[in-house]
C-alpha positions in Angstrom: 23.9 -0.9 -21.7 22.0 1.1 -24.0 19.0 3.0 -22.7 15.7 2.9 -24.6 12.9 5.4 -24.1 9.8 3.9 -24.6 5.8 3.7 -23.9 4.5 0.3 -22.2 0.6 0.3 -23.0 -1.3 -2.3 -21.3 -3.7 -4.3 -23.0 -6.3 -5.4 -20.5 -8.6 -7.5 -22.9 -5.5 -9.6 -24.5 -4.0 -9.4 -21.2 -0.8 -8.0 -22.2 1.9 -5.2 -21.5 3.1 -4.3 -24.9 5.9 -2.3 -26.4 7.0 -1.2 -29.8 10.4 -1.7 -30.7 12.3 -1.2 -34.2 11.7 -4.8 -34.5 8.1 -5.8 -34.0 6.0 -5.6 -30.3 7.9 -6.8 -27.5 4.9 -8.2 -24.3 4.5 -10.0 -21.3 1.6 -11.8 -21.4 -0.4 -12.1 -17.7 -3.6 -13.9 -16.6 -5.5 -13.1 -13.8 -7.5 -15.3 -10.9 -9.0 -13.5 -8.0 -6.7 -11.2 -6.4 -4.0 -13.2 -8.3 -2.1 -11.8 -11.5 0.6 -14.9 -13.5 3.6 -13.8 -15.7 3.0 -16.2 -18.0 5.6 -15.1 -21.0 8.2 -12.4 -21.6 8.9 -11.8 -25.4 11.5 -9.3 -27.2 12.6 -9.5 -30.7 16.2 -10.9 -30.7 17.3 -7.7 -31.9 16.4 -5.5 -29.5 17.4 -7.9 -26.4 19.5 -6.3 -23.9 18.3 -3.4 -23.8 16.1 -3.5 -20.7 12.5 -3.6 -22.4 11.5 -6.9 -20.7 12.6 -5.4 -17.4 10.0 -2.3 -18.1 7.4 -4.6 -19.0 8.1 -6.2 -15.8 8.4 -3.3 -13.9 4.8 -2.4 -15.7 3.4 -5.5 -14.3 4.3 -5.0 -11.4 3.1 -1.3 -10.8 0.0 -2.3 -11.6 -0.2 -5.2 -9.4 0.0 -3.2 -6.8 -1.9 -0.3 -7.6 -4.8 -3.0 -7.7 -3.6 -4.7 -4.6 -3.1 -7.9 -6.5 -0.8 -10.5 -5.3 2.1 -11.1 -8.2 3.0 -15.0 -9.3 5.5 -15.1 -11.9 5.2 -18.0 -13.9 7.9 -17.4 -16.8 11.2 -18.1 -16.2 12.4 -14.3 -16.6 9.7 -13.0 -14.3 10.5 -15.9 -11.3 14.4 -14.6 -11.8 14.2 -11.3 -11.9 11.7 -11.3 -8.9 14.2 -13.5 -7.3 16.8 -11.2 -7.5 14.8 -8.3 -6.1 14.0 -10.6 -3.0 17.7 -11.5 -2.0 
């Protein structure tokens, strides 16, 4: 696997976790209820796939979930399986 150096910025009027890739933005897109934060989508260009971006948006989302002490719901199919994985 290839590793990419990158910069997440988080987008808290859009509610989003953004990054630029040679190919267009890569995001997870998130809403928020309450103490409550949803992973509602996880997009990468196809050709920059593999290479671990969604994971550090992820991994974005998370961080600041609980740096606000906010309970994390993933919605999207790659955030309920990756979170999955972490719990077994």
């Amino acid at each position: 696997m290839q590793i990419v150096l990158m910069r997440i910025f988080h987008d808290r009027v859009e509610k989003k976790f953004t990054a630029d890739t040679d190919s267009g933005k890569a995001y997870l897109e998130y809403e928020t209820s309450g103490n409550t934060i949803r992973t509602l989508s996880v997009f990468v260009p196809e050709s920059q796939r593999g290479k671990g971006i969604a994971k550090k948006l992820l991994d974005a989302c998370i961080a600041y979930s609980h740096r606000n002490s906010l309970n994390l719901v993933p919605v999207c199919s790659y955030a309920k399986k990756k979170l999955e994985k972490q719990q077994s």
